[in-house]
C-alpha positions in Angstrom: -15.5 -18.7 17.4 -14.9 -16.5 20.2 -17.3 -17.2 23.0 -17.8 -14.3 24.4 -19.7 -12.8 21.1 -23.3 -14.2 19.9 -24.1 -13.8 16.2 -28.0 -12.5 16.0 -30.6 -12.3 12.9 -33.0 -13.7 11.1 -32.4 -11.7 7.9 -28.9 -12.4 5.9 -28.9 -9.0 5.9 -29.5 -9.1 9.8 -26.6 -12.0 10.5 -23.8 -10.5 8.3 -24.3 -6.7 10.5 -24.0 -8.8 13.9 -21.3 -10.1 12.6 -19.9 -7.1 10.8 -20.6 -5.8 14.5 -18.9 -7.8 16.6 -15.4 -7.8 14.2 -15.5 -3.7 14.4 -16.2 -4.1 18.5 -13.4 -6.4 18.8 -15.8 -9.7 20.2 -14.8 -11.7 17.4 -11.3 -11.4 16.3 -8.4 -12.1 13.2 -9.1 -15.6 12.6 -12.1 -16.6 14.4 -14.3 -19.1 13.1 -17.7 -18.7 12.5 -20.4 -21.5 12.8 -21.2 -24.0 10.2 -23.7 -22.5 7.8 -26.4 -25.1 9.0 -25.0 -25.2 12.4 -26.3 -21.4 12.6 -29.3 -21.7 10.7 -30.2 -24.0 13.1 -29.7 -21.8 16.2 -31.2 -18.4 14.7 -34.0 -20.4 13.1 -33.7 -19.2 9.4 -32.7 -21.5 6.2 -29.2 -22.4 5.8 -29.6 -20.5 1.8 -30.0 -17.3 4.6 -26.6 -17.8 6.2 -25.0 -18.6 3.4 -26.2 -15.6 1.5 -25.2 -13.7 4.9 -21.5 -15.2 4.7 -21.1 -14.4 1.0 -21.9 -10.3 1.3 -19.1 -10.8 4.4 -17.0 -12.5 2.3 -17.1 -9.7 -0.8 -16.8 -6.9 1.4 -13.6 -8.7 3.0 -14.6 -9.3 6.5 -14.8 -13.3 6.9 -12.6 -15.3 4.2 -13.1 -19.3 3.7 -10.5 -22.1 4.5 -11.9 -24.9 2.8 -12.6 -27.8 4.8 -10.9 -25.4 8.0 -14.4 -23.2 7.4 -15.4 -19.6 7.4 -13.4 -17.4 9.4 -12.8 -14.0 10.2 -9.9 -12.5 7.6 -6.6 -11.2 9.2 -7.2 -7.9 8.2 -11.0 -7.2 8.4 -12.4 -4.4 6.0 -14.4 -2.7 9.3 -11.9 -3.0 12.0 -9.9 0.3 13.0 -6.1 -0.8 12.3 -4.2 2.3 13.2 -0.8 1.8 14.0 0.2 1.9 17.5 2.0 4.5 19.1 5.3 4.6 19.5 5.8 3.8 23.4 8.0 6.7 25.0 12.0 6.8 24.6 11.8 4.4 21.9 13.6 5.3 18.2 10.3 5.4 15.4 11.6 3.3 12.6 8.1 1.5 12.0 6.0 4.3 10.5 8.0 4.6 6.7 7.8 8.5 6.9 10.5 11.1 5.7 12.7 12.6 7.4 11.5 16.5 8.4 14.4 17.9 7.6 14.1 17.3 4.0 10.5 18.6 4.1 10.0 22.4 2.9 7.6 24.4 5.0 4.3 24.6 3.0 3.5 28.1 1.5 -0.8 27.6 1.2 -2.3 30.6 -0.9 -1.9 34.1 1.1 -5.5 35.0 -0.2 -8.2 32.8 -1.2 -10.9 34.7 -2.5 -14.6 33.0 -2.5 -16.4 31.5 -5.7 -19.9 31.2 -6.6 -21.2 27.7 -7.3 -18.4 25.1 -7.8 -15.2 23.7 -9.4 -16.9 20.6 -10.9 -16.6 22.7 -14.6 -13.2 23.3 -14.1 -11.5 20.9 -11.2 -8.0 21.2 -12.4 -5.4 24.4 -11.9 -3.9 24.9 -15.3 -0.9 25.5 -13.4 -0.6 22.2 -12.0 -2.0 20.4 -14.4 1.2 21.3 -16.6 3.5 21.0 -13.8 1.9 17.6 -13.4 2.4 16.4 -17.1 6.2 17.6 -16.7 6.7 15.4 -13.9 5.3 12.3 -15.6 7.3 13.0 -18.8 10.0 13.8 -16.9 10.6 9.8 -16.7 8.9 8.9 -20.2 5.2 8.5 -19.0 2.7 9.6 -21.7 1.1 12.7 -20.1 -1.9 13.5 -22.5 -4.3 12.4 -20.4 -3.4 13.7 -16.6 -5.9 14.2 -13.8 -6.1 14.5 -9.7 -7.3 12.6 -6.9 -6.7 12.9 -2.9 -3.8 10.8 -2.4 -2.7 7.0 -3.8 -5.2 4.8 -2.0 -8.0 7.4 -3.4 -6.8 7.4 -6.6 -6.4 3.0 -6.8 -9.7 2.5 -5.2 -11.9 4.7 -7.6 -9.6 3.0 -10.6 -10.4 0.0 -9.1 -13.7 0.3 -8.3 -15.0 2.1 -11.5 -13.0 -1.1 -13.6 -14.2 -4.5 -11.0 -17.0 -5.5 -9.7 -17.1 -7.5 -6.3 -15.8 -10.9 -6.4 -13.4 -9.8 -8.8 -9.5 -10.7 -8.6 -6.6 -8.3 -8.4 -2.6 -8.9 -8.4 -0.8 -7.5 -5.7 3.1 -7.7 -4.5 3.6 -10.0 -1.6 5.2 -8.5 -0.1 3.4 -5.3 -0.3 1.8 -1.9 1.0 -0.6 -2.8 3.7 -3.2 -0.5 3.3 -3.7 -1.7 -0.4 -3.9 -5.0 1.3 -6.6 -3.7 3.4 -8.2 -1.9 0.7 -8.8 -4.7 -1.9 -10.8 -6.5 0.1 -12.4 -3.7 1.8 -13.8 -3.1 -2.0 -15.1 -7.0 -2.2 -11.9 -8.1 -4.2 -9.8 -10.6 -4.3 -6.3 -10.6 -4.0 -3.8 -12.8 -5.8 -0.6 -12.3 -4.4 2.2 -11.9 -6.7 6.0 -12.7 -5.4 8.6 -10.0 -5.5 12.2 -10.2 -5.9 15.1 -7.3 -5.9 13.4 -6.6 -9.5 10.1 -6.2 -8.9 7.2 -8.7 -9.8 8.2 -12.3 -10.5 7.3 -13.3 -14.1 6.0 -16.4 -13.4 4.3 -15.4 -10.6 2.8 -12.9 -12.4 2.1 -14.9 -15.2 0.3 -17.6 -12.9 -2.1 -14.8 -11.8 -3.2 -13.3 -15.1 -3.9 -16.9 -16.6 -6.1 -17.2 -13.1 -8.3 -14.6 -14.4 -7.2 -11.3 -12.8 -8.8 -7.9 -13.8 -5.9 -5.6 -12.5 -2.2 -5.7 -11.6 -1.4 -3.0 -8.9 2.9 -2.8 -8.5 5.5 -0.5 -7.5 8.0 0.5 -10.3 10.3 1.5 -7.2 10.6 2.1 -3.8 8.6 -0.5 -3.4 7.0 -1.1 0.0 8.1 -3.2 2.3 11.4 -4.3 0.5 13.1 -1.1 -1.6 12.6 -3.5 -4.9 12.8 -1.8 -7.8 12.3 -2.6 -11.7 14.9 -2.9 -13.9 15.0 -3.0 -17.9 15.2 -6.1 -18.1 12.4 -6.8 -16.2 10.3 -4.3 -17.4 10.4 -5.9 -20.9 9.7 -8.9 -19.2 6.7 -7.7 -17.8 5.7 -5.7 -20.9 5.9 -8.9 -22.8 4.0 -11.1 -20.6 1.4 -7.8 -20.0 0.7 -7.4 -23.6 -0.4 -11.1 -24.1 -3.9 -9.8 -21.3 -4.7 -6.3 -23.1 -7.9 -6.5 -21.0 -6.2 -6.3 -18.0 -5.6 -2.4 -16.0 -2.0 -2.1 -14.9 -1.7 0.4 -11.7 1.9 1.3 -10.9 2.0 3.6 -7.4 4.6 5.4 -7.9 4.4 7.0 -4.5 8.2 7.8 -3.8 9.1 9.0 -7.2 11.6 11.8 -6.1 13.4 10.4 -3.0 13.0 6.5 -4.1 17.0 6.8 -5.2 16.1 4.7 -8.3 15.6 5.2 -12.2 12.3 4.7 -13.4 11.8 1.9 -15.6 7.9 2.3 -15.9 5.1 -0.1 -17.2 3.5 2.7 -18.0 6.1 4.0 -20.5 5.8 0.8 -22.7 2.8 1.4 -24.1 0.0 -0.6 -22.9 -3.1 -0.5 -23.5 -4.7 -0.6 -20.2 -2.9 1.4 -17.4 -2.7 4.4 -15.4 0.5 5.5 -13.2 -0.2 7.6 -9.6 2.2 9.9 -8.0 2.0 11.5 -4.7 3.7 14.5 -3.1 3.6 13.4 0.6 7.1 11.4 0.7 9.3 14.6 -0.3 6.5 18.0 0.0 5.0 16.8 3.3 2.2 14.1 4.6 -0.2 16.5 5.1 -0.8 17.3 1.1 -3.1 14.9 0.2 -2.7 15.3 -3.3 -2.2 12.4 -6.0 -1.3 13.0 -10.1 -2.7 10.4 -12.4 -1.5 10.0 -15.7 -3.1 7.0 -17.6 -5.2 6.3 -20.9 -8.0 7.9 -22.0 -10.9 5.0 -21.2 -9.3 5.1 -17.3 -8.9 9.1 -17.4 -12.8 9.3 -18.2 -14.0 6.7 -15.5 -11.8 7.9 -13.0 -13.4 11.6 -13.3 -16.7 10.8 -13.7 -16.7 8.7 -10.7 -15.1 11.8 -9.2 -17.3 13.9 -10.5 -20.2 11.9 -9.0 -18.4 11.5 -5.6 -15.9 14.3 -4.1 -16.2 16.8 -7.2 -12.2 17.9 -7.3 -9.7 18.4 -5.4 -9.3 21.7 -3.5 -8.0 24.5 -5.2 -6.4 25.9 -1.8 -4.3 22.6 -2.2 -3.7 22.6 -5.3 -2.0 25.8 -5.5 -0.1 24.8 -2.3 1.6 21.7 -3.8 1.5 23.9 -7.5 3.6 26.8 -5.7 6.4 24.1 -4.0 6.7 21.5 -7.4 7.5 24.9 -9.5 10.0 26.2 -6.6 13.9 25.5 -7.5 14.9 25.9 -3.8 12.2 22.9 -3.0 13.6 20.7 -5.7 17.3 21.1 -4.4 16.0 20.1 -0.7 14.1 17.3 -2.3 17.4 16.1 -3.8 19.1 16.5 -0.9 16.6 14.0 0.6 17.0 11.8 -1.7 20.8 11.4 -1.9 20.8 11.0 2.1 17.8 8.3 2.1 20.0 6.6 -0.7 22.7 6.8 1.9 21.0 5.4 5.2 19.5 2.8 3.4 23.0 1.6 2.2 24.6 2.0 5.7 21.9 0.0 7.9 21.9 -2.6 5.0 25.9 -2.6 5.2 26.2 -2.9 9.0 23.7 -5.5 9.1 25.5 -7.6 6.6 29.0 -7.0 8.9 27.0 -9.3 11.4 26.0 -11.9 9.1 22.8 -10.7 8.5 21.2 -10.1 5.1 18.7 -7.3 4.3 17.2 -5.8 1.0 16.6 -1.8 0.7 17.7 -1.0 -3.3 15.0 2.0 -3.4 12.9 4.3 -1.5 12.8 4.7 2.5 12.8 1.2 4.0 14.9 -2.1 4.6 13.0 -5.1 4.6 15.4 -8.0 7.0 14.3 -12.1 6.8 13.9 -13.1 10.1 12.8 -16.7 11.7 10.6 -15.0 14.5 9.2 -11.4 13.9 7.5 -11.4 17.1 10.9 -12.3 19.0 12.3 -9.6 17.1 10.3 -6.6 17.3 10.2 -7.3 21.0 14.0 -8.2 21.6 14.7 -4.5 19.9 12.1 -2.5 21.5 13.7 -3.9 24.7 17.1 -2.1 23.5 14.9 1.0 22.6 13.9 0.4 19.2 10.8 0.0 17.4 10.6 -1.6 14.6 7.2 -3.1 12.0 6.4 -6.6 12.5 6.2 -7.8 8.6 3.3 -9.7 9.1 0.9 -6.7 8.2 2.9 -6.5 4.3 2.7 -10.4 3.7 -0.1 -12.6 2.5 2.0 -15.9 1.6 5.7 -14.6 2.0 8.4 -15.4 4.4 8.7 -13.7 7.3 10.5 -10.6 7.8 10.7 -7.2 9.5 10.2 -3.5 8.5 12.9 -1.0 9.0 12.6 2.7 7.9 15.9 4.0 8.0 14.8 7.7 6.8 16.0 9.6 9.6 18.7 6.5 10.8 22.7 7.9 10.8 25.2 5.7 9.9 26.0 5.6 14.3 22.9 4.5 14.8 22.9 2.1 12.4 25.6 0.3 13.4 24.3 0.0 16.7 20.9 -1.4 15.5 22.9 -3.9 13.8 25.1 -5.1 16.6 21.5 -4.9 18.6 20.2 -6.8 15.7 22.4 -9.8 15.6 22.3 -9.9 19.5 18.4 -10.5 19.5 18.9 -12.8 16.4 21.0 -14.9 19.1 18.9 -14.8 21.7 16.3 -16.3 19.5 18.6 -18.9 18.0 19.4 -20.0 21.4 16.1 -19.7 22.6 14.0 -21.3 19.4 16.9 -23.0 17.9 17.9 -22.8 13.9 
């Protein structure tokens, strides 16, 4: 335990908020360990059923996580810690963040007038307009669209699903690799996570099959694009998984399909096949622009109903103002060709870093969506090794839970020059390291 940070109370409500405390105000830190539940009782003077009650509400709300016989410590990626990403330090090249490229984003067009309303939306929270632009985009790709609703944006739309279907304690499948915010976010909601391996294909069978015998209540996956390493499903794997899905009917399948229009990738959807559990989320910010915080949800009826009621109960609906922005640019024809434009040079960019990198000797997946995802030895030595040659790139510590190591590279606004000087920088920094660390 860091010394510098004294855990107070005499209430296990008391203890876990001076510990809660001292994660979000940085005195105890990723991987610090906590005293021995007695140990504790002992200095605070309270019962060692008190501390142990305080560690358990930490350990459900997915700030302190237990080793076993290595004790309780604080978890990599505490639920009340600030983790914004850094910024970019000046006169490097951004290819950490996994954002589009601008130019392949069409100025938004809000509503010239918005005239006021008496009361609220919570009667009518939907735009018919967008609700049957939304089921077009879903069927679009075979995804049953009677029941469609809205939320503000993917990690909204998963946690209310999520939240309105578990209860704390609870144990979700996630790719490992995977998106770090719903890394964050499962624990944050007193889950637990149960990572799934993921190949070029999507989620490993067996892996997956491993976790739903554990007992998992959800399976939250990426169809394509997935994030951090451009896997995406193929037929044969999504009969695999459709197979192995339908023998756990119980079980809520979320597929984020957050890069449906620029992920370069067909769409070989679990939620196609007919399940009876599932619910498929699609967001606008990857090709309309970050700032719509807008998410479509197409899913079955018993998910469609405690999704909204929740809603209803919570944020009411999403603005009309925004929905008639992102209604206005899906309908627009002129949007859709720059979308596709996107799409095919993201397709191309991807292939050209992973091609250059592979003219070095160095291997690299990127099949879908806006990233390359490279094995490394050493991600620290690097990420600093490229920044020193004036890139920045993501460490892939913050998308793994028990995968190999690896780094992040978003090669959406990355030219086929660049690229081949990143690679030649690449496989110099991957020498230094050899040199320096040996293997």
């Amino acid at each position: 335990m860091a010394t510098q940070y004294s855990i107070v109370g005499t209430t296990a409500k008391g203890i876990a908020a001076s510990v809660e405390q001292g994660v979000a105000e940085g005195g105890l830190g990723p991987g610090d360990a906590l005293p021995p539940v007695r140990r504790l009782a002992d200095e605070l003077g309270v019962s060692p059923g008190t501390v142990a009650t305080a560690y358990k509400e930490l350990r459900q709300r997915g700030v302190v996580m237990t080793r076993g016989r290595g004790g309780t410590v604080v978890a990599a990626m505490p639920s009340v810690a600030s983790r914004r990403p850094p910024r970019v330090p000046a006169g490097l090249v951004d290819l950490a963040g996994g954002h589009p490229d601008p130019a392949f984003l069409p100025d938004l067009r809000p509503p010239a007038l918005v005239r006021p309303v008496y009361g609220s939306h919570r009667a009518a929270p939907r735009l018919a307009a967008l609700e049957e632009l939304t089921r077009a985009w879903f069927e679009r790709d075979g995804v049953p669209a009677e029941h469609v609703t809205f939320a503000h944006g993917a990690l909204d739309c998963i946690a209310r699903l999520l939240s309105t279907e578990l209860r704390p304690g609870d144990a979700v499948a996630v790719e490992d690799p995977g998106f770090h915010h719903l890394l964050d976010l499962v624990p944050a909601l007193g889950l637990r996570m149960v990572p799934v391996s993921v190949d070029g294909h999507g989620l490993v069978p067996d892996a997956l099959r491993s976790a739903l015998r554990a007992g998992v209540r959800a399976v939250v996956c990426s169809p394509r694009g997935q994030c951090p390493t451009g896997a995406y499903v193929s037929g044969a794997r999504r009969d695999e998984l459709v197979a192995l899905l339908r023998e756990f009917p119980e079980v809520l399948v979320v597929e984020d399909d957050h890069n449906a229009d620029v992920a370069g990738a067909p769409a070989h959807t679990l939620a196609a096949a007919g399940l009876e559990r599932w619910a498929q989320v699609r967001t606008v910010s990857k090709h309309l622009g970050i700032d719509l915080r807008w998410a479509g949800l197409a899913c079955d009826a018993a998910t469609l109903a405690r999704h909204d009621g929740r809603m209803l109960m919570t944020s009411g609906w999403v603005s009309h103002v925004l929905q008639e922005t992102v209604a206005g640019l899906l309908g627009d024809r002129a949007v859709a060709e720059l979308v596709a434009a996107g799409a095919a040079a993201y397709t191309s960019r991807r292939t050209a870093l992973i091609d250059a990198l592979a003219g070095h000797g160095i291997a690299a997946t990127g099949a879908s969506g806006l990233n390359v995802w490279v094995p490394v030895r050493d991600e620290s030595a690097v990420v600093n090794g490229l920044r020193t040659r004036g890139w920045w790139l993501a460490a892939g510590a913050r998308f793994r839970i028990a995968s190999p190591t690896a780094v992040r590279i978003t090669t959406a606004t990355l030219g086929a020059e660049a690229s081949g000087r990143l690679a030649a920088d690449f496989a110099e920094v991957l020498g230094e390291s050899q040199a320096t660390y040996g293997g």
